[in-house]
Backbone as CSV, one residue per row, in Angstrom:
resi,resn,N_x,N_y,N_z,CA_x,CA_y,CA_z,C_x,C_y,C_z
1,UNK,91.332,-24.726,-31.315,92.089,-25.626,-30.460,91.687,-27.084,-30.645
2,UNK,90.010,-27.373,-31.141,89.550,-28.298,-31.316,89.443,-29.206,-29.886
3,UNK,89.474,-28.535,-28.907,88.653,-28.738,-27.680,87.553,-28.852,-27.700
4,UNK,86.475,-28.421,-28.326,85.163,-28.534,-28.410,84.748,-29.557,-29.174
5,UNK,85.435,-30.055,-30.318,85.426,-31.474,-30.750,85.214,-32.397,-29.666
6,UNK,86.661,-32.204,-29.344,86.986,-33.578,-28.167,85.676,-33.578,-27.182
7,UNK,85.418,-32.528,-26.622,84.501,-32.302,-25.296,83.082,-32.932,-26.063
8,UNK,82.740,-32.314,-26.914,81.719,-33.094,-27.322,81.093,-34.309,-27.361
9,UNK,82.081,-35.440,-27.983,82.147,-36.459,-27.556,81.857,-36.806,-25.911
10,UNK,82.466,-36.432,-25.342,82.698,-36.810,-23.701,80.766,-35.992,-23.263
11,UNK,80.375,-35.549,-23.874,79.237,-34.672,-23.580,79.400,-33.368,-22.836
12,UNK,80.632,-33.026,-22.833,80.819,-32.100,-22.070,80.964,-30.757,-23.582
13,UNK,80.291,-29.486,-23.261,80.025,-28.463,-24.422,80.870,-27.090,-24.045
14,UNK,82.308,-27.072,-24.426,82.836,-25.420,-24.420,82.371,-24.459,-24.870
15,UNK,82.405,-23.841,-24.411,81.963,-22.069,-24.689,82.461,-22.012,-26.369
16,UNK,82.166,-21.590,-27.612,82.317,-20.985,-28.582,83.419,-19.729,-28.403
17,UNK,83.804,-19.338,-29.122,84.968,-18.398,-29.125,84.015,-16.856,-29.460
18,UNK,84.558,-15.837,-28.646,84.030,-14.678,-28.886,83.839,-14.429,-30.478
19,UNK,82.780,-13.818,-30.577,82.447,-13.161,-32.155,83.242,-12.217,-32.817
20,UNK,83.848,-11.629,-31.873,85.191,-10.829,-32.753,86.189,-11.485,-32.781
21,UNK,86.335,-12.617,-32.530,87.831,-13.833,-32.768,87.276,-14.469,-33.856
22,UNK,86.028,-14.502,-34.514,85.555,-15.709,-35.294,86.313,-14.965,-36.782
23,UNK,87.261,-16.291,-37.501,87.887,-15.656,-38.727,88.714,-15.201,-38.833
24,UNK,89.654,-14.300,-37.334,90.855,-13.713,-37.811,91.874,-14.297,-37.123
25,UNK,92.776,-14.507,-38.239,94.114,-14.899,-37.526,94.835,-14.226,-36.490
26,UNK,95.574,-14.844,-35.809,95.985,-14.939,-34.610,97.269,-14.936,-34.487
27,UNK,98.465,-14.242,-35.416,99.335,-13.883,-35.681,100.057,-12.971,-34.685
28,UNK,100.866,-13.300,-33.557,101.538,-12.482,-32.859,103.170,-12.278,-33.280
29,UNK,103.635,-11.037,-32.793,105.340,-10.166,-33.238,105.705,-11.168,-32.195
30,UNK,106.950,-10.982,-32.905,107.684,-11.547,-31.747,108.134,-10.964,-30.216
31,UNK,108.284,-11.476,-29.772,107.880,-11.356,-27.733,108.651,-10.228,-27.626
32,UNK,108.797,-9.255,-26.857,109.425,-7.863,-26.327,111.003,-8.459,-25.736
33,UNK,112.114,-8.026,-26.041,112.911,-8.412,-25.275,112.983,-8.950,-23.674
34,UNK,112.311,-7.568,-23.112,112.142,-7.865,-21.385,111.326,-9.246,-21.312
35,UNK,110.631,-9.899,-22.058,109.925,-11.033,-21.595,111.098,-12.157,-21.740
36,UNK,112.412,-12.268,-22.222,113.424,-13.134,-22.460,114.481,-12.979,-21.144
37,UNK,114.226,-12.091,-20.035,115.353,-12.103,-19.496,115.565,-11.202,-19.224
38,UNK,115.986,-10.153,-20.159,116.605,-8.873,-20.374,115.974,-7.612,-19.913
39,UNK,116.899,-6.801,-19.509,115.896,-5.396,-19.211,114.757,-5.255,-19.354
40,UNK,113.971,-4.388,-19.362,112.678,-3.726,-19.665,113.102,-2.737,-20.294
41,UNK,112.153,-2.917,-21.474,112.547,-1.988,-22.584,111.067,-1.329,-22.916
42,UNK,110.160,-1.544,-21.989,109.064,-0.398,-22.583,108.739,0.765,-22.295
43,UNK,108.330,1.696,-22.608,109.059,3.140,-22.612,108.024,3.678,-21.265
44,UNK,108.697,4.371,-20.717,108.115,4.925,-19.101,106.485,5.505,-18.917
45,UNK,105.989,5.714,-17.735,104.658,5.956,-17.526,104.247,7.231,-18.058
46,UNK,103.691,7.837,-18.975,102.964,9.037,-19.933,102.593,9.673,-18.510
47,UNK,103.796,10.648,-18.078,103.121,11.475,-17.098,101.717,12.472,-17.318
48,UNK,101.979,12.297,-18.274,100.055,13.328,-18.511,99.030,12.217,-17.686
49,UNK,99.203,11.102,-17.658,98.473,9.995,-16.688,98.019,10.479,-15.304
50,UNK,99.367,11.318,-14.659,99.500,11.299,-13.484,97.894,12.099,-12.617
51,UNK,96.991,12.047,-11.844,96.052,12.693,-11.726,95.513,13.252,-12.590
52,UNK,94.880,12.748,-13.774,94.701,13.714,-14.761,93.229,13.229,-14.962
53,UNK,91.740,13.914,-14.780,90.532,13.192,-14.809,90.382,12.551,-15.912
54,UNK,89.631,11.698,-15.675,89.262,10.593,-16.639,88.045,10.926,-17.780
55,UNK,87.754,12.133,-17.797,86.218,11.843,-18.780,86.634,11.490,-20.066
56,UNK,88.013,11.713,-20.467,88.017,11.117,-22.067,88.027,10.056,-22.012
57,UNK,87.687,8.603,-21.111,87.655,7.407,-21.459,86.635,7.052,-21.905
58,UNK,87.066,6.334,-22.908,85.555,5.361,-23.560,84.935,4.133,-23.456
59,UNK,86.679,3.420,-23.041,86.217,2.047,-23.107,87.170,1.579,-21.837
60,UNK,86.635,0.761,-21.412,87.265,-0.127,-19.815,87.044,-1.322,-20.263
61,UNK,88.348,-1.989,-20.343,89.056,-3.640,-20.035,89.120,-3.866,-18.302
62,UNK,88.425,-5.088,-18.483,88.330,-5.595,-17.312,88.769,-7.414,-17.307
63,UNK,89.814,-7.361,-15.983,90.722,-8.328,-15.503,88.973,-9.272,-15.081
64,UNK,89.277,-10.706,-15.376,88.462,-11.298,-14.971,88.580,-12.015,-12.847
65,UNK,88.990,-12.665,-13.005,89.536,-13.823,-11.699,89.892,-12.485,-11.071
66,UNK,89.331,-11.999,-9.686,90.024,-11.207,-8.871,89.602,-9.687,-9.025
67,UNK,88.669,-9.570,-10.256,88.238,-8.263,-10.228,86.608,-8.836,-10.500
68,UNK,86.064,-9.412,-11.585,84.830,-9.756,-11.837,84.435,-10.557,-10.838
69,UNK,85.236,-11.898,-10.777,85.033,-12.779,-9.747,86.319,-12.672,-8.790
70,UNK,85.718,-12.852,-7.663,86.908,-13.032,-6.144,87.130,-14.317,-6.469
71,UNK,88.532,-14.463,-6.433,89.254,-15.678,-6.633,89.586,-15.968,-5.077
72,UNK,89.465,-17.898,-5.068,90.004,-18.387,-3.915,91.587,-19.441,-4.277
73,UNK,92.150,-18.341,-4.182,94.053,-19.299,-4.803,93.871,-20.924,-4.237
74,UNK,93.534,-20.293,-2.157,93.852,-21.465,-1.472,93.383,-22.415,-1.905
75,UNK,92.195,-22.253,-2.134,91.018,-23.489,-2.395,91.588,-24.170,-3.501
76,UNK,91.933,-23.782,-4.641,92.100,-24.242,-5.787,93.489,-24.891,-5.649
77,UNK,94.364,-24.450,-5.090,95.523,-25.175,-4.582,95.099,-26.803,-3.701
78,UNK,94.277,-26.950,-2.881,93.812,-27.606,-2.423,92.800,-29.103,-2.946
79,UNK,92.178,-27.940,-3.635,91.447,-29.558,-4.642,92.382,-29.920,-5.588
80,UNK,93.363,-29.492,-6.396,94.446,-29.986,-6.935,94.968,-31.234,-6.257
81,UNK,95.133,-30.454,-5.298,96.040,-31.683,-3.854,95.324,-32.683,-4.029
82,UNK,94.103,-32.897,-3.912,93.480,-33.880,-2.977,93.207,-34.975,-4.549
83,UNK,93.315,-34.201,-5.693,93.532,-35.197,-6.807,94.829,-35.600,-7.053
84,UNK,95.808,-35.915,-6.242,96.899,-36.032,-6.317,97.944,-35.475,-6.712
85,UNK,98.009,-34.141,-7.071,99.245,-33.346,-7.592,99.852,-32.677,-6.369
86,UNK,101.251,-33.308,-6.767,102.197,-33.167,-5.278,102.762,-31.715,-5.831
87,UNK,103.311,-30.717,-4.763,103.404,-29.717,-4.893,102.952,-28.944,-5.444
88,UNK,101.014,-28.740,-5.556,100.266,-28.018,-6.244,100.504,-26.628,-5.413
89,UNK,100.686,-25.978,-4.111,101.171,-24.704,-4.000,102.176,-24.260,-5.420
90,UNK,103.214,-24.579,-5.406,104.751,-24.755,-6.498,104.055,-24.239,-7.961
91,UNK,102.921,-25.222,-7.911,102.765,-25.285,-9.827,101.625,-24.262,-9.803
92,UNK,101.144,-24.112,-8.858,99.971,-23.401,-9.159,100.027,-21.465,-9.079
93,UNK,99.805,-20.924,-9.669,99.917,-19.305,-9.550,98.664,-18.729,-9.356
94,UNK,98.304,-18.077,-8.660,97.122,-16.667,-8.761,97.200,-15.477,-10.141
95,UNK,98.177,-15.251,-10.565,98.414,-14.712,-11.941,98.324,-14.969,-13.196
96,UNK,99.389,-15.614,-13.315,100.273,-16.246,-14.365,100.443,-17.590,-14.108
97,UNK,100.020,-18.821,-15.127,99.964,-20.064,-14.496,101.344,-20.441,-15.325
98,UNK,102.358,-21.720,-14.999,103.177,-22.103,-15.489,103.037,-23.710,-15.590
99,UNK,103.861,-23.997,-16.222,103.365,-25.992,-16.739,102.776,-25.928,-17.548
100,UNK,102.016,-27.409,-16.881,100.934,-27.697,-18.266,99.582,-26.738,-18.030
101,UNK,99.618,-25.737,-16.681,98.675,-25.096,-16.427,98.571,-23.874,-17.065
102,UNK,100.236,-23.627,-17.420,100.373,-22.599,-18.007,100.176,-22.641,-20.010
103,UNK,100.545,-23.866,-20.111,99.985,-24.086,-21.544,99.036,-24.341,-21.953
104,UNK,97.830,-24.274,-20.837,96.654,-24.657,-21.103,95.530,-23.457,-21.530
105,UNK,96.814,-22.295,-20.745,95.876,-20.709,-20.959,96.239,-20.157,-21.725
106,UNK,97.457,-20.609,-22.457,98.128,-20.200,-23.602,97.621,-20.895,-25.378
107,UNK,96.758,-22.131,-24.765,96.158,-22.417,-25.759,97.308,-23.683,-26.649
108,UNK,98.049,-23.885,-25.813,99.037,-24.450,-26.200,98.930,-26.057,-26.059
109,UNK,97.987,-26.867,-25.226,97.378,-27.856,-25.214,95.971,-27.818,-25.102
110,UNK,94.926,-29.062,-25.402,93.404,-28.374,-25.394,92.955,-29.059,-23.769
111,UNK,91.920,-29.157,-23.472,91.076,-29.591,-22.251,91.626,-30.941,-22.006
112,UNK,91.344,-32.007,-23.191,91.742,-33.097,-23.432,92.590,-33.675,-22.813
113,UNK,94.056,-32.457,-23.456,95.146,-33.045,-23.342,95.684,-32.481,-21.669
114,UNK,94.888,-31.654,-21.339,95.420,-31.124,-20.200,95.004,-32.265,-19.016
115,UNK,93.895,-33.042,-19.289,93.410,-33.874,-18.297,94.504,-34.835,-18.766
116,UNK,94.983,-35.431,-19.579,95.605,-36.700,-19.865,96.947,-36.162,-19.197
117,UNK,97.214,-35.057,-19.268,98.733,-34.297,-18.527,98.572,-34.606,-17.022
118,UNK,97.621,-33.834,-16.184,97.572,-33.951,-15.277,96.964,-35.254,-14.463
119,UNK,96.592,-36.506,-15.176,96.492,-37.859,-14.941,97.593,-37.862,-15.084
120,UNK,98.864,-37.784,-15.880,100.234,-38.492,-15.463,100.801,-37.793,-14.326
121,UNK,100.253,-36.649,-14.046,101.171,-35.995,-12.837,100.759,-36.158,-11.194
122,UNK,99.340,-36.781,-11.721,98.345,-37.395,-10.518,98.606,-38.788,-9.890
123,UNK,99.007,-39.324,-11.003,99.704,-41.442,-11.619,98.295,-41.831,-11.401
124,UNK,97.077,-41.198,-11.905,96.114,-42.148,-12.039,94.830,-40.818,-12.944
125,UNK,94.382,-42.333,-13.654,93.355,-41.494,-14.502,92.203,-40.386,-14.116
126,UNK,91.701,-39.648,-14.646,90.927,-38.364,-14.456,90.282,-37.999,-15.154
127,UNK,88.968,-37.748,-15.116,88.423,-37.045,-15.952,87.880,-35.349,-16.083
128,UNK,87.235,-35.322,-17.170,87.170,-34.043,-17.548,86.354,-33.096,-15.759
129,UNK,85.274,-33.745,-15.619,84.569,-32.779,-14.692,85.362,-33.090,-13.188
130,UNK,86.079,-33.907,-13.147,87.477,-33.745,-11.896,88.018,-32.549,-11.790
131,UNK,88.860,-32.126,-13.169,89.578,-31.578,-13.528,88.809,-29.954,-13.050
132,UNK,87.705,-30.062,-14.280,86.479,-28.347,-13.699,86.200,-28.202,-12.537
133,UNK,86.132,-29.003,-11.765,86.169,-29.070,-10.037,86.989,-28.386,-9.837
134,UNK,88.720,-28.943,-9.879,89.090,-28.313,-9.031,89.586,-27.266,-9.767
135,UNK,89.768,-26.689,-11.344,89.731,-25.037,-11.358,88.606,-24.696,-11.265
136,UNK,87.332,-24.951,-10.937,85.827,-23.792,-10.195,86.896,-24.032,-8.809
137,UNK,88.096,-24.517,-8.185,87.905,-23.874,-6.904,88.757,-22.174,-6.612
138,UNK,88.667,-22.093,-7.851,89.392,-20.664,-8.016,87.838,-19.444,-7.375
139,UNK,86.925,-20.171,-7.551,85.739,-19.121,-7.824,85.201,-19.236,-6.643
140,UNK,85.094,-17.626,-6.297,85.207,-17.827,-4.492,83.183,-17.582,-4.642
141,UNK,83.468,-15.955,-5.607,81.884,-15.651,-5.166,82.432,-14.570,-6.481
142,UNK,80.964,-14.502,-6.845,80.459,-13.604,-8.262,80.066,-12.091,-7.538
143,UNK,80.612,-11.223,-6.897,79.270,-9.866,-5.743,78.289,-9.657,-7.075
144,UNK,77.398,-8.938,-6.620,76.208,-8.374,-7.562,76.276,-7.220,-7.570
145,UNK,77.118,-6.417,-7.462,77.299,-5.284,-7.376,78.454,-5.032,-8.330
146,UNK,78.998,-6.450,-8.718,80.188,-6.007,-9.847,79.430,-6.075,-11.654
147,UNK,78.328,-7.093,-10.810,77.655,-7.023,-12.285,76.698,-5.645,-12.916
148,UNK,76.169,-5.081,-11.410,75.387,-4.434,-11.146,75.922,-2.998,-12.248
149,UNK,77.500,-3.193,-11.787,78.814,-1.743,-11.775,78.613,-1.833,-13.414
150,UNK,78.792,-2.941,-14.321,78.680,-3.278,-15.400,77.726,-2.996,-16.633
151,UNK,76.681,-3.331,-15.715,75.455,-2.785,-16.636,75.181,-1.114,-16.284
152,UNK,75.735,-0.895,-15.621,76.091,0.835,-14.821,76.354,1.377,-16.209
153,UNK,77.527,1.184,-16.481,78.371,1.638,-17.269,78.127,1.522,-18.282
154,UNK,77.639,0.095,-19.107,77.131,-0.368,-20.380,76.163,1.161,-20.662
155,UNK,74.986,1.378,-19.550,74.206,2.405,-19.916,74.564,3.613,-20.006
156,UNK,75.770,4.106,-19.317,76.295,5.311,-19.384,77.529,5.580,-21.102
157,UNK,77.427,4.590,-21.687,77.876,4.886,-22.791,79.287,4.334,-23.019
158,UNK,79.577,3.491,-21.962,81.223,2.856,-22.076,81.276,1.897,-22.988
159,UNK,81.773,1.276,-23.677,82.622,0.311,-24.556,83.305,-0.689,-23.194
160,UNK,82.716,-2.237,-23.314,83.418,-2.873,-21.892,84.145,-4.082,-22.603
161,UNK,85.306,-4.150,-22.230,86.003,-5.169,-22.784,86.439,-6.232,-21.845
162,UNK,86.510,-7.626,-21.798,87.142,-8.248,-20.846,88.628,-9.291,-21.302
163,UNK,89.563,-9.047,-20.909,90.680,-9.502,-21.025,91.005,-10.528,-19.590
164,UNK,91.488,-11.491,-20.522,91.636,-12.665,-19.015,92.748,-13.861,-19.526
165,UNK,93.597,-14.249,-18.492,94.060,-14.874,-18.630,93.491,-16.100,-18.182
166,UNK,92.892,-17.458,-18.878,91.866,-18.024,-18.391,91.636,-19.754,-19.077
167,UNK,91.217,-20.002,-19.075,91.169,-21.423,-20.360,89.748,-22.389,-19.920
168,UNK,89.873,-23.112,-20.847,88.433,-23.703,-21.357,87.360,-24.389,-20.112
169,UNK,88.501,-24.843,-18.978,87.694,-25.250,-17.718,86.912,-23.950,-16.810
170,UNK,87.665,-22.559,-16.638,86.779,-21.541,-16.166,86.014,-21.416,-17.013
171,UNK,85.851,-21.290,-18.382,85.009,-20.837,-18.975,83.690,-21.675,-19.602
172,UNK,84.115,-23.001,-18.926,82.781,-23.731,-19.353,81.734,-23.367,-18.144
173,UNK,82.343,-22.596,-16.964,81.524,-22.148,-16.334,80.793,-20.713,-16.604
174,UNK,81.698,-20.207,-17.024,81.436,-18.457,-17.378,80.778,-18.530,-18.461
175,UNK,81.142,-19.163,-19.636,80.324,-18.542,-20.928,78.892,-20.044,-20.715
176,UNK,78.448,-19.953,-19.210,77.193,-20.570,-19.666,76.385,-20.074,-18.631
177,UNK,74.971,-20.357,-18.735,73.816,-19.449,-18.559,74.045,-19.825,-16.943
178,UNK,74.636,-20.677,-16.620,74.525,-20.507,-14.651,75.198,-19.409,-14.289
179,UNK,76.243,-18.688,-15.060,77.545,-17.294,-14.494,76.799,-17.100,-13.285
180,UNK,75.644,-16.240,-13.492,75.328,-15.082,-13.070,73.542,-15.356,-12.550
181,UNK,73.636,-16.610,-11.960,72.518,-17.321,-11.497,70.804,-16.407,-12.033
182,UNK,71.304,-16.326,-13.180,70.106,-15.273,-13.802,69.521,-15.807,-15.717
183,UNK,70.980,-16.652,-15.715,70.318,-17.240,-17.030,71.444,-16.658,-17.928
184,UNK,72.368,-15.707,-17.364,73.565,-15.097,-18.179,74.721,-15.401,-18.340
185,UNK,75.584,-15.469,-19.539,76.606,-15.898,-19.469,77.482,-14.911,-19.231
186,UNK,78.992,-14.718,-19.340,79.690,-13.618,-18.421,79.553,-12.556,-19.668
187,UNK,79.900,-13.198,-21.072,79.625,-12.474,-22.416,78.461,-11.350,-22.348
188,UNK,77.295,-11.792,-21.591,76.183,-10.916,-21.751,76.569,-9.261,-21.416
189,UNK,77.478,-9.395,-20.560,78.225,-8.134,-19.989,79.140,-7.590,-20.665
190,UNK,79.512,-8.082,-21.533,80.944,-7.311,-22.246,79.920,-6.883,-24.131
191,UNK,81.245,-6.069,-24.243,81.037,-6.068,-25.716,82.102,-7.205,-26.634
192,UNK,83.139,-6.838,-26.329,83.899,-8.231,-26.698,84.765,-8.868,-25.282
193,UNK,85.385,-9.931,-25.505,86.053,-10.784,-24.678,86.792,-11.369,-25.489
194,UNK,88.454,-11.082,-24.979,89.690,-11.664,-25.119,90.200,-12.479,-24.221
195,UNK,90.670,-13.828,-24.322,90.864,-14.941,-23.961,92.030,-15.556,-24.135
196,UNK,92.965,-15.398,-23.197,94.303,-16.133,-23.608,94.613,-17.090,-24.222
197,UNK,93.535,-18.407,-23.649,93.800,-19.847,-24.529,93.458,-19.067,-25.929
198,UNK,92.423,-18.761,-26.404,92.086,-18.781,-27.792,93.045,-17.687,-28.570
199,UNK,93.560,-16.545,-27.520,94.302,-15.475,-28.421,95.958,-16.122,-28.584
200,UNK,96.494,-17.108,-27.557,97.775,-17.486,-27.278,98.670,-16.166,-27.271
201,UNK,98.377,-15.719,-26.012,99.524,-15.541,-25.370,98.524,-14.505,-23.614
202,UNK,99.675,-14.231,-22.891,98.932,-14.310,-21.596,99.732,-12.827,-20.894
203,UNK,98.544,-12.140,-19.995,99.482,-11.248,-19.642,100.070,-11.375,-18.403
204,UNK,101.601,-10.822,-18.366,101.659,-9.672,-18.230,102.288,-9.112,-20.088
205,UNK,102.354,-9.914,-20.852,102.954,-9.477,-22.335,102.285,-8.583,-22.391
206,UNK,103.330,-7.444,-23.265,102.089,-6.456,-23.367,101.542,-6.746,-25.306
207,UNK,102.083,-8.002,-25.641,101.426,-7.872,-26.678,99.980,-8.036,-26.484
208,UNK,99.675,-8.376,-25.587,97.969,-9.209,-25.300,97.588,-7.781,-25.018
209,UNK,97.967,-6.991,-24.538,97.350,-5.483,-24.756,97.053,-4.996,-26.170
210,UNK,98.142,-4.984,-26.855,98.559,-4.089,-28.428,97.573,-5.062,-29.014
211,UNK,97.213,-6.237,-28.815,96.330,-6.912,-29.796,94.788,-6.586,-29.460
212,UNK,94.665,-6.236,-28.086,93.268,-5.515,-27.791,93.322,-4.463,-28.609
213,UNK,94.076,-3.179,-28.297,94.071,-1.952,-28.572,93.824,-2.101,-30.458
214,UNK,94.328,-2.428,-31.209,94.360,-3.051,-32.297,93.218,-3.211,-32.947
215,UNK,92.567,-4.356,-32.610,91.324,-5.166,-33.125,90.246,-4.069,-32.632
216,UNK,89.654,-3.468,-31.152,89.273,-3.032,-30.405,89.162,-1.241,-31.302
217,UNK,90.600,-0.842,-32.200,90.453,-0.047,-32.622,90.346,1.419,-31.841
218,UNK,91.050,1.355,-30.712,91.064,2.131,-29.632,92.362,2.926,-28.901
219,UNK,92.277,3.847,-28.413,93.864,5.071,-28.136,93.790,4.133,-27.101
220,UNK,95.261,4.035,-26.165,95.282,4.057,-24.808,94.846,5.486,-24.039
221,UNK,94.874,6.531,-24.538,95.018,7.315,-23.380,93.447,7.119,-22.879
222,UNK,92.324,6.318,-23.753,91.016,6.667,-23.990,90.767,5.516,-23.657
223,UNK,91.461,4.825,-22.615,91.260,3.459,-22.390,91.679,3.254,-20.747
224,UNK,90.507,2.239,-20.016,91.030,2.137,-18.546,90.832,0.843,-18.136
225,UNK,92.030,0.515,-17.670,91.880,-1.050,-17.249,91.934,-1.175,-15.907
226,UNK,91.413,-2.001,-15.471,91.414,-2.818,-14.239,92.154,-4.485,-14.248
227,UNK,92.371,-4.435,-13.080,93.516,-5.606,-12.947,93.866,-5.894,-11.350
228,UNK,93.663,-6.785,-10.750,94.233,-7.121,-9.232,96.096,-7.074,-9.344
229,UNK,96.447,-7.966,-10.590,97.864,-8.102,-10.816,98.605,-6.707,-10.784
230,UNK,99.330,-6.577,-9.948,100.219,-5.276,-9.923,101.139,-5.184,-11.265
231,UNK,101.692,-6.887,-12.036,102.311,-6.686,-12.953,102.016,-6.505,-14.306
232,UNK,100.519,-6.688,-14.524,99.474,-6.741,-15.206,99.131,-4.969,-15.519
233,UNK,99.137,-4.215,-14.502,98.604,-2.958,-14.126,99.876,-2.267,-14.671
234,UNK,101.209,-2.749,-14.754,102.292,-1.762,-14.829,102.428,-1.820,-16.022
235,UNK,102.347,-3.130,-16.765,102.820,-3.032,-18.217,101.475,-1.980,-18.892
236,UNK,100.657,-2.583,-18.758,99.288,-1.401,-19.308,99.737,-0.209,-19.253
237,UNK,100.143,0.350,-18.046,100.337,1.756,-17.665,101.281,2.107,-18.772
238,UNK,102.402,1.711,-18.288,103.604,1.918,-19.680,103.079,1.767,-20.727
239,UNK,102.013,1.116,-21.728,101.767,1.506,-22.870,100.932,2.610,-23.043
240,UNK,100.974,3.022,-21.965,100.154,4.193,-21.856,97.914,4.731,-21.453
241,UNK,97.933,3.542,-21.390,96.559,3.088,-20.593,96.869,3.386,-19.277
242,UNK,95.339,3.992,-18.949,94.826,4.799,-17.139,94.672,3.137,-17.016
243,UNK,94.904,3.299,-15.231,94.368,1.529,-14.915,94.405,1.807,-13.520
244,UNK,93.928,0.688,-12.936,93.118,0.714,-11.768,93.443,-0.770,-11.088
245,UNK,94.019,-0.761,-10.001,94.396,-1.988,-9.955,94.210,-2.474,-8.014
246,UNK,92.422,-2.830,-7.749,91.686,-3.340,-6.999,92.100,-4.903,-6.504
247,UNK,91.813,-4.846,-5.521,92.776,-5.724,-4.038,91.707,-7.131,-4.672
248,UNK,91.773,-8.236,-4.847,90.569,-9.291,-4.981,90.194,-9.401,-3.926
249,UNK,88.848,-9.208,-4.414,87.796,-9.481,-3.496,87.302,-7.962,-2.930
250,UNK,87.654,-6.966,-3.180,87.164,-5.994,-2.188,86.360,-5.172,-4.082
251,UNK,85.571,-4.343,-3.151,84.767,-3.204,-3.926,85.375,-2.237,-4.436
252,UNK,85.334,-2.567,-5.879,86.020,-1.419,-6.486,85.457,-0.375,-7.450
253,UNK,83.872,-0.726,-7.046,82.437,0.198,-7.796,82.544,1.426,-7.944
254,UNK,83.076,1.816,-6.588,82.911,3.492,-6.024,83.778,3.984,-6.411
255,UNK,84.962,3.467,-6.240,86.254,4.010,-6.699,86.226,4.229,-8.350
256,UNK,85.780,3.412,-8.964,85.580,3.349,-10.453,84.554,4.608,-11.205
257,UNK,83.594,4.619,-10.050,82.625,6.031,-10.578,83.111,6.897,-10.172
258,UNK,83.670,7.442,-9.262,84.514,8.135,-8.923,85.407,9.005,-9.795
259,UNK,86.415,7.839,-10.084,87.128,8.604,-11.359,87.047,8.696,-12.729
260,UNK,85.804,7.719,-13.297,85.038,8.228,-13.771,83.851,9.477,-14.253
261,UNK,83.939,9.966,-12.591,82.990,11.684,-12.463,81.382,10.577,-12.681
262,UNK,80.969,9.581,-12.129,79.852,9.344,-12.278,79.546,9.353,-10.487
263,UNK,77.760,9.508,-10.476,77.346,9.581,-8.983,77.183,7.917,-8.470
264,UNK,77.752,7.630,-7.573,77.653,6.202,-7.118,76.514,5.703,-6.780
């Protein structure tokens, strides 16, 4: 994106791009019809899904904002405001961001340009750690029990993946050693991490799935995601991935070992 150029300069240091992104192109099909408008054309929920125990899973994708971390929408709507962006409820989403907010997770403008965007939409200049202000006000609270759930699992033999729709201002918080007030970055927990800005494109597409499943080298049926987004949770399902789709902010440990068959 060459965000980390720019930031550099300014002294400010982005996160590096996951180690399984380093080198490969980034070549996406073209978009599914249903994302243009049109019907939904992806093929129905694999009733073998339906109650069916989980021990053949191997690997769990995990939704960041709202499952790792409790997201605060309001808040972040709010410090927007107070830097001058009029109708930040309007522009702003808990999901799926749209604008220049939305091209920013799409990888489609860098840090840079997103501050110089939102200085014209503010009518006055801004800088970079303005800007990380007010998306950290997305970040309500980290529990320790989600990290706790994590390294649970790491030891029980899972494959942990994290998929997020997200961009370079959350993650100058996440991929650095304050995450997890322990010296860890959020990376320390995963095996790989997929990233909308850097992969370009955002879910609910289900290409941002097929490009996990893909690279990741992995079945859906042998695959379980988590996700707060209900629309996030449906397209998964339809490609045929178990998923799990936890309220933000509440505990979704037990429930997870659970159907897993592990003791809580």
């Amino acid at each position: 994106m060459g965000t980390q150029d720019n930031q550099a300069s300014r002294g400010n240091t982005l996160p590096p791009s996951p180690s399984n992104l380093e080198g490969e192109p980034c070549t996406l099909p073209p978009p599914p019809s249903n994302l243009e408008g049109e019907p939904h054309t992806l093929p129905p929920t694999p009733s073998n899904l339906e109650g069916e125990p989980c021990t053949h899973i191997k690997t769990i994708i995990f939704d960041f904002g709202g499952v790792i971390v409790t997201l605060d929408h309001p808040k972040a709507v709010e410090k927007f405001g107070l830097l001058g962006l009029d109708n930040a409820p309007q522009r702003l989403n808990p999901y799926t961001q749209g604008g220049i907010f939305g091209q920013l997770e799409l990888g489609r403008i860098s840090a840079d340009e997103f501050v110089d965007e939102l200085s014209l939409l503010c009518h006055r200049q801004l800088s970079f750690d303005q800007c990380l202000d007010a998306w950290l006000g997305y970040r309500k609270e980290l529990p320790e029990r989600n990290l706790n759930a994590l390294m649970r699992l790491r030891q029980e033999g899972y494959r942990l993946v994290l998929l997020s729709n997200t961009n370079p201002f959350m993650m100058h918080w996440a991929s650095s050693t304050d995450f997890d007030g322990q010296g860890h970055p959020v990376e320390h927990y995963f095996d790989s991490v997929y990233l909308s800005y850097q992969m370009g494109v955002m879910k609910p597409d289900p290409r941002f799935f097929q490009m996990v499943l893909d690279k990741e080298q992995i079945l859906p049926r042998e695959t379980l995601f988590l996700d707060d987004g209900p629309r996030n949770v449906e397209v998964a399902s339809r490609l045929g991935i178990r998923t799990m789709c936890p309220e933000n902010g509440k505990d979704w440990t037990h429930d997870l070992f659970k159907m897993l068959g592990l003791d809580a």
